[in-house]
Every structure is written in structure tokens, then in C-alpha cells.
C-alpha positions in Angstrom: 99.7 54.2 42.1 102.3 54.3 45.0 101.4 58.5 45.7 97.6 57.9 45.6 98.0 55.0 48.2 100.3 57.0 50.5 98.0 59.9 50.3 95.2 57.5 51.4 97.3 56.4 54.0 98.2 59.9 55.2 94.5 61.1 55.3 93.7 57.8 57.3 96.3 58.6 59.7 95.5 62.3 59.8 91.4 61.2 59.8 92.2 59.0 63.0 94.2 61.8 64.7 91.0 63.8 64.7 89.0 61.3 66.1 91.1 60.7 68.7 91.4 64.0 69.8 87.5 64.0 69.5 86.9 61.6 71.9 89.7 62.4 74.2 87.6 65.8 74.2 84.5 64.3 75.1 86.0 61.9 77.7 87.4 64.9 79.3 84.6 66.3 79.6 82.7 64.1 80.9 85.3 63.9 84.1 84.2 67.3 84.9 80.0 66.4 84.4 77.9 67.5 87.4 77.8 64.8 90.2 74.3 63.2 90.6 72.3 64.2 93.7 73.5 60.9 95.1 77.2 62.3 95.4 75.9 65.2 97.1 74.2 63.6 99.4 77.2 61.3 100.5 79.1 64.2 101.0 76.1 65.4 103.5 76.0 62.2 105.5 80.1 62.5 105.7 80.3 66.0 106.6 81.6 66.2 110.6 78.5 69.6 110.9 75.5 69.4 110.3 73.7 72.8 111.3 71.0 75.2 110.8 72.4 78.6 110.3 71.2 82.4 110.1 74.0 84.5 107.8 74.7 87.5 109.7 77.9 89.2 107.5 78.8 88.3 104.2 82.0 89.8 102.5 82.9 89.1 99.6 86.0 89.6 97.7 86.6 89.2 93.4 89.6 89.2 91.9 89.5 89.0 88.1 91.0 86.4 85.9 91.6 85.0 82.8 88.3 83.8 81.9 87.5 83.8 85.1 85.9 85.9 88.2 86.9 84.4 91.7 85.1 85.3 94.4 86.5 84.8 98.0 83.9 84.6 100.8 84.2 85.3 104.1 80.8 84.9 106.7 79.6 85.0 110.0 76.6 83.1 110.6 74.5 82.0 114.3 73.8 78.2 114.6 70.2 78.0 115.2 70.1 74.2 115.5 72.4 71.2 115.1 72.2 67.9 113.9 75.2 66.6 114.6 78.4 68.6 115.6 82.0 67.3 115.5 83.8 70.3 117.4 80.8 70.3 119.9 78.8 73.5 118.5 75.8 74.0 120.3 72.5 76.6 119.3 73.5 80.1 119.7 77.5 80.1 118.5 78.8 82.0 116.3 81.0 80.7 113.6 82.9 82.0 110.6 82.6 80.1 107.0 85.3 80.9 104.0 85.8 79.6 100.9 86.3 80.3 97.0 83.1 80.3 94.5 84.3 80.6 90.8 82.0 82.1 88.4 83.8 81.3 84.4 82.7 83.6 81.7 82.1 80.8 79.5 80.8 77.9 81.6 82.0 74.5 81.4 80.4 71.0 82.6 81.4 70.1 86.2 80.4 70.3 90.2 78.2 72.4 91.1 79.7 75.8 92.6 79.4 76.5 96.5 76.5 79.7 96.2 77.7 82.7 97.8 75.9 83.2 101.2 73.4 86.1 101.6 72.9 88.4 104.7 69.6 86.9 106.8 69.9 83.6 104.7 68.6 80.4 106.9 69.6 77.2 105.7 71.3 74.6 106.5 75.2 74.2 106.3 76.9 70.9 106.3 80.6 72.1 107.2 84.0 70.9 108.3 86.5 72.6 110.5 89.2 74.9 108.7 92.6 73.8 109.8 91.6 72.6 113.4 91.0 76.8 114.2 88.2 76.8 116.6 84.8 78.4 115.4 86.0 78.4 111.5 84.8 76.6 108.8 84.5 75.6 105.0 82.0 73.6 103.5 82.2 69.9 103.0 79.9 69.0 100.8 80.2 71.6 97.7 77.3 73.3 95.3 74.9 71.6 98.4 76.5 72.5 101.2 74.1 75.3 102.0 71.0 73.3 101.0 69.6 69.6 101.3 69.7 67.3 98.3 66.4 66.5 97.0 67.1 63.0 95.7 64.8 61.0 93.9 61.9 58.9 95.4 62.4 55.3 94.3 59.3 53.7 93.2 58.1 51.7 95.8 57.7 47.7 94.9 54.0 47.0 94.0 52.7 43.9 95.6 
């Protein structure tokens, strides 16, 4: 009787293992779930430049990994209107943007990825200065920082 009830109690423990690492799974990935348009458009309202910008050089450089193809942007792009401009940038300047979109070969839940710019692209850019160097940037408000969020219209109250 004693080795059938410690083979119970070994597949309990072994049985409670596995659903621990279950959910420990799950709750991981759900820290990595897309952030609702609401995040994004936080990060809009925060970030110091708010422009309109024409791409005028895109280079792009991918190094391969492990599972993964990294893509490091470089761009020169013409302001062609400002909404609001922390290092003063005005219609007309030219600016450079850089940063690093990921592509993974077997996608996983999580932010949105900054889109690679495209030569003759207008759109807008919501950007923050790169290391105080005058006229370069990164973006500041990730997967949407080359477009405007679209967030949901809340039903208006009905009298």
C-alpha cells in the first residue's frame, strides 16, 4: 500500500510541476502581448517631435542571427511640417533617423516592430533626439512611430 501511495504522491508532484511551468509559460507570454492602441498613443503625446516627414535615403543593414534577422536602419528624411518640436526643427530641415527593426523567423507575441522607412514615404514621425547630436533621431513611440494611432471611438452617452 505504502509504493502505490508514494507513486500517487510522486505523480501529484510531477503533475503540479507541469502546471506550473504551464502557466509560468503563459504569464510570460502575456508580458510580451502587443500594447493596446492606447499605449501607443501615450507614447505619441510624450514624444519631444512631432513632424511630417518625406524619406529621402533609406539604408538598411541585416545582419543574421540565431532565429533572428536584424535590420539596422539608417534615414534621411525633410520635415514638411511640425507639430511640435523640442530641438526647434522647423519645415524644410533635414534630419537623420536610426534604429533596429527585428524581423524573428518564428514570431512571438509582443510590441509592435518600428516598420522600416521607404524612399518618398510621407508620414508622420513622432521622434526623440539621439544622444543630444543635433539633427539625429530615433523614434519614441515604437511600431507607431511612423503613423498615428487610430484608437477607438467611445460611444458617445445617449441622452
Amino acid at each position: 500500500m505504502t509504493c502505490l501511495h508514494d507513486r500517487r504522491t510522486r505523480h501529484r508532484a510531477v503533475f503540479g510541476s507541469l502546471i506550473t511551468c504551464i502557466a509560468l509559460a503563459v504569464a510570460a507570454n502575456d508580458a510580451r502581448a502587443e500594447l493596446p492602441p492606447s499605449a501607443y498613443a501615450k507614447m505619441q503625446k510624450a514624444a519631444p517631435e512631432s513632424l511630417t516627414i518625406e524619406v529621402r535615403e533609406v539604408k538598411a543593414d541585416r545582419t543574421r542571427g540565431q532565429g533572428v534577422t536584424k535590420v539596422i536602419v539608417f534615414a534621411r528624411a525633410r520635415v514638411t511640417a511640425v507639430e511640435r518640436s523640442k530641438t526647434h526643427l522647423k519645415k524644410g530641415d533635414v534630419l537623420f533617423i536610426s534604429y533596429v527593426h527585428e524581423k524573428l523567423d518564428e514570431p512571438i507575441p509582443g510590441p509592435s516592430q518600428v516598420p522600416i522607412l521607404k524612399i518618398g514615404q510621407q508620414c508622420p514621425a513622432f521622434l526623440e533626439r539621439l544622444d543630444q547630436k543635433p539633427k539625429e533621431y530615433r523614434p519614441a513611440a515604437g511600431g507607431y512611430s511612423f503613423e498615428k494611432v487610430k484608437e477607438p471611438k467611445s460611444e458617445e452617452k445617449k441622452s
